[in-house]
C-alpha positions as a printed NumPy array, in Angstrom:
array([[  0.   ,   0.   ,   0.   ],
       [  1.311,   3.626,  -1.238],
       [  1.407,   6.378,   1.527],
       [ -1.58 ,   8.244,  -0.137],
       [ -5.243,   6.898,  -0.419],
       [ -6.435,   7.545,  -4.063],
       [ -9.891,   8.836,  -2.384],
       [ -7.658,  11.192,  -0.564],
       [ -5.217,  12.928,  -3.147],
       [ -4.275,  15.876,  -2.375],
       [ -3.499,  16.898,  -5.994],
       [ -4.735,  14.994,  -9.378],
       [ -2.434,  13.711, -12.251],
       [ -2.685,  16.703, -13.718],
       [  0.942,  17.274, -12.279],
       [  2.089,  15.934, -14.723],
       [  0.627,  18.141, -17.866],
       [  3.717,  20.941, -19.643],
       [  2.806,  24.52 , -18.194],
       [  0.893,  25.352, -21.659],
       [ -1.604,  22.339, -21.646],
       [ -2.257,  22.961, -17.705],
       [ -2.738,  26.951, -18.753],
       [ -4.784,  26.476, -21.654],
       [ -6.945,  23.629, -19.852],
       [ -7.361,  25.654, -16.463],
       [ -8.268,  28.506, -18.387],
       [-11.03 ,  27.43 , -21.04 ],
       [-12.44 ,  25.387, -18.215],
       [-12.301,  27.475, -14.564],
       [-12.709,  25.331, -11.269],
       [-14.724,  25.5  ,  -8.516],
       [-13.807,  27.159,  -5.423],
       [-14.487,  23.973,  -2.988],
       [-11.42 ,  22.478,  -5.278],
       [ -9.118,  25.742,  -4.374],
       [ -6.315,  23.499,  -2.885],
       [ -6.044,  20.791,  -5.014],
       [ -5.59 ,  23.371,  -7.629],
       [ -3.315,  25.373,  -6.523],
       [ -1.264,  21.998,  -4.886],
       [ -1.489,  20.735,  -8.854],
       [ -0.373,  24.148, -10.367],
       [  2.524,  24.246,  -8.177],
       [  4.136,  20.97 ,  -8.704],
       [  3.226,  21.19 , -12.504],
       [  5.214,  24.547, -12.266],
       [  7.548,  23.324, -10.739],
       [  7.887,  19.87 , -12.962],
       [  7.125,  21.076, -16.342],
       [ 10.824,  23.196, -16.411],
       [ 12.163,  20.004, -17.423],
       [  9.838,  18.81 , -20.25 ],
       [ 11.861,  20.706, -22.599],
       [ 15.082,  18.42 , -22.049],
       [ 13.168,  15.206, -22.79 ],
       [ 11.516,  17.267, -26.159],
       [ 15.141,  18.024, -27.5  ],
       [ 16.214,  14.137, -26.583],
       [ 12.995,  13.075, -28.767],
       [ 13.518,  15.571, -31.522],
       [ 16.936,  13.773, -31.695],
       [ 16.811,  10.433, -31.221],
       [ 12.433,   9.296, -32.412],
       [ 10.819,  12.21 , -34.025],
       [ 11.686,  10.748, -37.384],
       [ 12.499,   7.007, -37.067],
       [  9.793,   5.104, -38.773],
       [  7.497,   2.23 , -36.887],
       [  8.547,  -0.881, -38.04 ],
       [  4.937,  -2.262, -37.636],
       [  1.452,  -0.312, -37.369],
       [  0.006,  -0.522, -33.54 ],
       [ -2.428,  -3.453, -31.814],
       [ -5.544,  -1.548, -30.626],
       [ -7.71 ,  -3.328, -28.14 ],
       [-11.271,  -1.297, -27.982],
       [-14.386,  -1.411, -25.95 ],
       [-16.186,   0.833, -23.855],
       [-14.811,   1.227, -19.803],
       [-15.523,  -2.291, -18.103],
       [-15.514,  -4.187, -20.658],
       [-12.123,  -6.56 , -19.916],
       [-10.035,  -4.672, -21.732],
       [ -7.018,  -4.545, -18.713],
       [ -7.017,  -8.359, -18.829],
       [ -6.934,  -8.632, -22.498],
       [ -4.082,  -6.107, -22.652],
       [ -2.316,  -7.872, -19.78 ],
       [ -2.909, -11.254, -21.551],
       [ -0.814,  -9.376, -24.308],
       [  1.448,  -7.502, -22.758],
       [  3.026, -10.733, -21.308],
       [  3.89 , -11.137, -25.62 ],
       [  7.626,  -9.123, -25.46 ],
       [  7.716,  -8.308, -29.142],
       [  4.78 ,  -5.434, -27.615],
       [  5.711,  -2.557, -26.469],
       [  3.283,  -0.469, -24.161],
       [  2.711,   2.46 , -22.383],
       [  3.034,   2.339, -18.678],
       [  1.465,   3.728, -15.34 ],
       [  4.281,   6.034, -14.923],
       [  4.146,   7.512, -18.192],
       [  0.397,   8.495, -17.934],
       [  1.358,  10.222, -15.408],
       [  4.702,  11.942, -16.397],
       [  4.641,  11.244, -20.043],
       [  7.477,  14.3  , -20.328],
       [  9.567,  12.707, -17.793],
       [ 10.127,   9.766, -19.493],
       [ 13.6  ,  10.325, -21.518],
       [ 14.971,  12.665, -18.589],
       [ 14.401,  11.694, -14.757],
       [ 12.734,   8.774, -14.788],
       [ 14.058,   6.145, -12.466],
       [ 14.013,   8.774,  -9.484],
       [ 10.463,   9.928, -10.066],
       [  9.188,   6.5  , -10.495],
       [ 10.889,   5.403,  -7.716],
       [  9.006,   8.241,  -5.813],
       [  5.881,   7.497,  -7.37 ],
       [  6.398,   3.762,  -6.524],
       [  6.563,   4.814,  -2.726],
       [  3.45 ,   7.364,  -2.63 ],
       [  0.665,   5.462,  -5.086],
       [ -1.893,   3.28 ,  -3.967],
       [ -1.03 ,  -0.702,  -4.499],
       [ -4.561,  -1.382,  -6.089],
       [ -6.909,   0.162,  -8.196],
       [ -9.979,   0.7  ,  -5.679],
       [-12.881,  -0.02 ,  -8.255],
       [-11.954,  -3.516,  -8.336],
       [ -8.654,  -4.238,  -6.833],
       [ -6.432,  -4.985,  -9.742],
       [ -2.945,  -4.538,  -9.413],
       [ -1.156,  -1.222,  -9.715],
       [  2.531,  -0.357, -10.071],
       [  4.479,   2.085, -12.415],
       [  5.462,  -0.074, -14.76 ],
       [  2.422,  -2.117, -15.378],
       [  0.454,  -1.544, -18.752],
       [ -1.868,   1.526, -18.856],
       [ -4.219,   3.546, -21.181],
       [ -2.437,   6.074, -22.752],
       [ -5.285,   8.319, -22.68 ],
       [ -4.195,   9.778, -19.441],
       [ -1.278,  10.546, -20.54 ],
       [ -2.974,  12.692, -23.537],
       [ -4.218,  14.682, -20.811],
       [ -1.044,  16.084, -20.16 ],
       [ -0.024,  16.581, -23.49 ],
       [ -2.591,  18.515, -24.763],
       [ -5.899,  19.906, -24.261],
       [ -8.099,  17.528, -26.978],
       [ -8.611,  14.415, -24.891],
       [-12.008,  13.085, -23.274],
       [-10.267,  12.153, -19.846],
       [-10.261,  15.848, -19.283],
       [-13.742,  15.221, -18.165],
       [-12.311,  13.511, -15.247],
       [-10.938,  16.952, -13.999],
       [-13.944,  18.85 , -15.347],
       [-17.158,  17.075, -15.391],
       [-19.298,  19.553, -15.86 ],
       [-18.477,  19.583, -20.031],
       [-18.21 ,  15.305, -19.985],
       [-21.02 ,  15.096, -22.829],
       [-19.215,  17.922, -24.54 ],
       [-15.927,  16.355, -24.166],
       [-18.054,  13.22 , -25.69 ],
       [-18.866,  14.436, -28.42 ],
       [-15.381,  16.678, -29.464],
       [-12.729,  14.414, -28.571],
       [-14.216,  10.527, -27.337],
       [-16.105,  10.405, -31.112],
       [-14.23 ,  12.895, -32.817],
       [-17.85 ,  14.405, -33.856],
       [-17.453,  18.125, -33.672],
       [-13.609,  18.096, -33.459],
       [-12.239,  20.645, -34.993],
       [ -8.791,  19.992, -37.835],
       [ -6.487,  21.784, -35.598],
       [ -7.4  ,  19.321, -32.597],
       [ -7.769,  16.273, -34.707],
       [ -3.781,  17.155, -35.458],
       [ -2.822,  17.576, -32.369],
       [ -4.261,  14.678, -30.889],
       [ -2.684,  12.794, -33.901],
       [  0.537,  14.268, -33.102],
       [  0.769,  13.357, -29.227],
       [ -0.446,  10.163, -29.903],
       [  2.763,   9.343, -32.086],
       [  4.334,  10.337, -29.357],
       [  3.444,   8.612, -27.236],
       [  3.468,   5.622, -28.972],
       [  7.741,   6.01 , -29.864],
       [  8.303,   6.625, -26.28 ],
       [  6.523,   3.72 , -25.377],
       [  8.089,   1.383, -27.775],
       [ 11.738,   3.532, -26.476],
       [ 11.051,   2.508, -23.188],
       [  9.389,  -1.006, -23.12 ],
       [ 11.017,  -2.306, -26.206],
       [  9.494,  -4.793, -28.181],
       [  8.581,  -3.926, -32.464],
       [  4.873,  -3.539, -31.989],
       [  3.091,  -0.987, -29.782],
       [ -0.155,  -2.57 , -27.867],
       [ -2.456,  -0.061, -26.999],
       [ -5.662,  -0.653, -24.597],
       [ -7.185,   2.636, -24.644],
       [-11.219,   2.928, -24.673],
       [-11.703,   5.984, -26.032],
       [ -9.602,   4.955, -29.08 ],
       [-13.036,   3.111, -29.589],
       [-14.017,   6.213, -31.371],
       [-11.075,   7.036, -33.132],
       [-10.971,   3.968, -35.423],
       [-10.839,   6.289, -38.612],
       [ -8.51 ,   8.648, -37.202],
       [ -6.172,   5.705, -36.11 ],
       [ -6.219,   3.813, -39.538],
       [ -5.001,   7.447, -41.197],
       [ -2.153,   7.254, -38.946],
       [ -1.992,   3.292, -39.105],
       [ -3.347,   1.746, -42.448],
       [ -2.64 ,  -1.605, -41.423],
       [ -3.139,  -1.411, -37.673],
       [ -4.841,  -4.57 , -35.849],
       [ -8.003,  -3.94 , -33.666],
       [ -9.415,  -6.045, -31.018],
       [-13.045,  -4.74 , -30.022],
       [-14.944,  -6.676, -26.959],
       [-18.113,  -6.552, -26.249],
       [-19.848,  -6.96 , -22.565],
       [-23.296,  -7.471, -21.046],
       [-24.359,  -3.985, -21.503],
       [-26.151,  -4.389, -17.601],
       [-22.97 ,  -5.621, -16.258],
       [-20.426,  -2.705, -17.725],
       [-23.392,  -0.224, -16.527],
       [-23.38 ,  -1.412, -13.449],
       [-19.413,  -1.305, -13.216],
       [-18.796,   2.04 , -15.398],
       [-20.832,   4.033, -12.99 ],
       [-18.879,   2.883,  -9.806],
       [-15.724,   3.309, -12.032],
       [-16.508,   6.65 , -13.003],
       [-17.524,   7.77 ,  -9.791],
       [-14.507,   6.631,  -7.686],
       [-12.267,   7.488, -10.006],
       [-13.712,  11.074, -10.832],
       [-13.872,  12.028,  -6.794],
       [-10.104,  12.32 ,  -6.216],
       [ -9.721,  13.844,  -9.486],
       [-12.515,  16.602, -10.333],
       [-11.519,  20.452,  -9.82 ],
       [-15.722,  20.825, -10.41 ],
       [-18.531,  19.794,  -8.436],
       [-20.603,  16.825,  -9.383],
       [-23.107,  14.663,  -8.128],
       [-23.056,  10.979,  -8.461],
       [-26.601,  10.748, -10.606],
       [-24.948,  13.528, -12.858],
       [-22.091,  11.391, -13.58 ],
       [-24.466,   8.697, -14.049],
       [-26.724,   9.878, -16.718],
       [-23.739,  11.102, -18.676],
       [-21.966,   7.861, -18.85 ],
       [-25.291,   6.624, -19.938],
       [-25.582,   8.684, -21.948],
       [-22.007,   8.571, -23.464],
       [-22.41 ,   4.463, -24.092],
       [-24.434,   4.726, -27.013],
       [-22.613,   7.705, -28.7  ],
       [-19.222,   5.596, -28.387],
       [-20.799,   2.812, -29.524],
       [-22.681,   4.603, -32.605],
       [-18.74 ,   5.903, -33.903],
       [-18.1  ,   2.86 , -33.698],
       [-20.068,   1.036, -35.812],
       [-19.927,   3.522, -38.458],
       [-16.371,   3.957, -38.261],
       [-15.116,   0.258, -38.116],
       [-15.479,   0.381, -42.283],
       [-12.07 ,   1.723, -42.514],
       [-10.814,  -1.299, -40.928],
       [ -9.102,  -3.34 , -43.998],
       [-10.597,  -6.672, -44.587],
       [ -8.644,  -8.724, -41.753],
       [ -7.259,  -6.965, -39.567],
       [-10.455,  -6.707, -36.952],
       [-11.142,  -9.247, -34.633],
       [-14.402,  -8.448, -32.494],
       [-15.475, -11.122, -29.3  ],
       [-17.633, -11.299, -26.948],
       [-15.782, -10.653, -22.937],
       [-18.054, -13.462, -21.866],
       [-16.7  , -15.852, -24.483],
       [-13.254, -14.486, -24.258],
       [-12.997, -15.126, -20.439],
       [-14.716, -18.535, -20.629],
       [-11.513, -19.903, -22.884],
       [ -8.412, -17.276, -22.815],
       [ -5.84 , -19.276, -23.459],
       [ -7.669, -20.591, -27.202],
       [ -9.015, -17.38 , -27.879],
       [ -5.855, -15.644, -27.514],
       [ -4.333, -18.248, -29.892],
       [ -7.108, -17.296, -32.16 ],
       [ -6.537, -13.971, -32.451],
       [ -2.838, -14.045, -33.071],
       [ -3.908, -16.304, -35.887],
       [ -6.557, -14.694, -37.33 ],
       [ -4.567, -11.029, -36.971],
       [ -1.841, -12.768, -38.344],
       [  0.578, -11.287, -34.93 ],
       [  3.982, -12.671, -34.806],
       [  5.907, -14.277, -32.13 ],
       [  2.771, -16.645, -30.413],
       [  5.305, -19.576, -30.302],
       [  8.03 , -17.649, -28.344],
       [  5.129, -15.956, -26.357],
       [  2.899, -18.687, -25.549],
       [  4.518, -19.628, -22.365],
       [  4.392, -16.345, -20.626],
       [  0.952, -16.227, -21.592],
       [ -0.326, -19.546, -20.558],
       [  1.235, -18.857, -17.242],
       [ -0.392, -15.584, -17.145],
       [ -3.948, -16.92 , -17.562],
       [ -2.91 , -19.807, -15.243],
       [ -2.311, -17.157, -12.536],
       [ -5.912, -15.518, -13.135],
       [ -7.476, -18.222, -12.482],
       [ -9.911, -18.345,  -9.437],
       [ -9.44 , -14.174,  -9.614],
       [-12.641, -12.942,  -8.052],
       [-14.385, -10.472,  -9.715],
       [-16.97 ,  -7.71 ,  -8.773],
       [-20.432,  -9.158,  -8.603],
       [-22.944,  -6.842,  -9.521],
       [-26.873,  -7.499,  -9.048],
       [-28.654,  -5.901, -11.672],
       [-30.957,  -3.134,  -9.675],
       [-34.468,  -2.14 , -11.301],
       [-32.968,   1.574, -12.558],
       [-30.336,  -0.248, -14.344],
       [-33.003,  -2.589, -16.06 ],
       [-34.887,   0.568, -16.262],
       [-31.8  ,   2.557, -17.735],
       [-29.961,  -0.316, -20.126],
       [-33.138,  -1.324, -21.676],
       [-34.084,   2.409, -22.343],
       [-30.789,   3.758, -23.685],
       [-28.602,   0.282, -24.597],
       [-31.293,  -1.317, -25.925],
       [-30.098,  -1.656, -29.238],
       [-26.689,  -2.751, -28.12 ],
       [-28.554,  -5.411, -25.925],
       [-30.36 ,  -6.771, -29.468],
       [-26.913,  -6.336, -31.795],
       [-25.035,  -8.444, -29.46 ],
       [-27.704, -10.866, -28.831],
       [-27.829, -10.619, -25.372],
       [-30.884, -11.093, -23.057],
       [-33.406,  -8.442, -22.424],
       [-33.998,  -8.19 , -18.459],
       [-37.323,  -6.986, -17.455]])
């Protein structure tokens, strides 16, 4: 266990952000004065940290800006709750993948310059388990890397997290790419590449493996940058990821908002936010080439790993399953007799599901609750 409580932060990751993506954030979206302290705690150490983003921007400049991937990304996609951490971990144990860790969500400019003393810090201070359902955390394990957008620039939907207020605006901008304008569909473009060379810089491997859901509605962005880029996309009992978005949401916005929420407002914007995702989805998966999409059902996944997994490298046509097979039979091994949240299925999320998921519920062939 880390010396701070993750219900209890005294600052949020924004920490982390360069001085002009905290100032142009802060500024188009204005906190509220119960959050005075954790603002002005975050501002400081941001000051204070972002001096030295400029070293690791000359390093990458000199050394990645221009060195070619040698293969297009892995994307795994789904909305939040939908297994996507244990089918990136299943991956991740696969060492031709490189992937973005905890740390660099966090830091992502303190990644070519500083980093084994502020991981080591971060290693001492961070909680040792994610508190919505108790899955390991540590710096180095694999992460989305849309938190790290967050601190790289000001067109990502986990800004929400700090500023819920503007979460179905966020939705609709930068998790669907809807009303995003050129100049942010650029940027985003560009600190994603950016990430993803840092990643594969510090992970190794020849393959970046990205588990990112909002990336679920970026699938024609991502096939500009990647025309032959692999995509997982999983699909979950839409009552089951309701039921475990909204207490994922809602823990993890507390410690993080610099705006006041309530829990039900949270709740009808995730609900709200499902269908959307899921809509860019479906209309965007076209630009997939013929092969290169592999979409599963969690239940179905989970009920045979080890086969499915086999499957996919297969029918993606990955390389290396034969070197990586141990590590990842050992892996699912481990996970065995894990226990999971159990959620019972209240009547306003029968009430809510059937009313906004419905169609989700009747694409994927799952059973209508009444």
């Amino acid at each position: 266990m880390g010396l701070l409580n993750f219900e209890n932060l005294p600052a949020n990751t924004l920490i982390g952000a360069d001085w002009k993506t905290f100032k142009k954030l802060t500024k188009e979206n204005p906190y509220d004065k119960g959050f005075r302290t954790k603002y002005y705690i975050t501002k400081s150490v941001c000051r204070l940290l972002s001096l030295m983003a400029p070293i690791q921007e000359r390093r990458y400049q000199k050394l990645l800006a221009d060195k070619p991937l040698e293969h297009d990304p892995l994307f795994i996609l789904g909305h939040w709750r939908s297994g996507t951490t244990f089918v990136h971990n299943i991956f991740a144990q696969d060492e031709h993948f490189a992937h973005t860790t905890t740390y660099q969500t966090v830091f992502p400019h303190l990644m070519m310059f500083g980093q084994p003393f502020f991981k080591f810090m971060m290693k001492i201070v961070m909680p040792s388990h994610r508190p919505t359902d108790g899955m390991e955390l540590t710096p180095d394990l694999p992460q989305e890397e849309e938190f790290a957008l967050t601190n790289m620039m000001t067109c990502s939907y986990y800004d929400f997290w700090f500023f819920p207020k503007r979460m179905l605006d966020f939705c609709d901008r930068y998790l669907t790419f809807e009303t995003i304008t050129p100049e942010e569909k650029r940027a985003y473009q560009e600190a994603f590449m950016k990430i993803v060379k840092i990643s594969m810089w510090n992970t190794g491997g020849t393959q970046y493996l990205s588990k990112n859901p909002p990336h679920t509605g970026h699938v024609k962005a991502l096939v500009e940058m990647f025309p032959n880029a692999k995509f997982i996309y999983l699909m979950r009992n839409p009552y089951t990821v309701f039921e475990s978005t909204r207490s994922f949401f809602t823990q993890t916005c507390g410690p993080l908002k610099l705006q006041d929420v309530s829990d039900d407002e949270i709740e009808m914007n995730a609900i709200k936010a499902y269908p959307r995702l899921y809509k860019a989805y479906q209309e965007q998966k076209q630009f997939i080439p013929e092969g290169n999409l592999y979409e599963v059902k969690f239940e179905e996944f989970e009920r045979d790993a080890y086969n499915t997994t086999k499957d996919i490298y297969e029918r993606l046509h990955l390389p290396c399953w034969e070197e990586s097979e141990p590590a990842i039979r050992a892996y699912i091994e481990s996970k065995r007799g894990y226990k999971k949240n159990k959620y019972e299925y209240k009547p306003r999320t029968i009430q809510l599901v059937n009313e906004y998921w419905g169609q989700v519920i009747d694409d994927w062939g799952y059973e209508r609750r009444d």
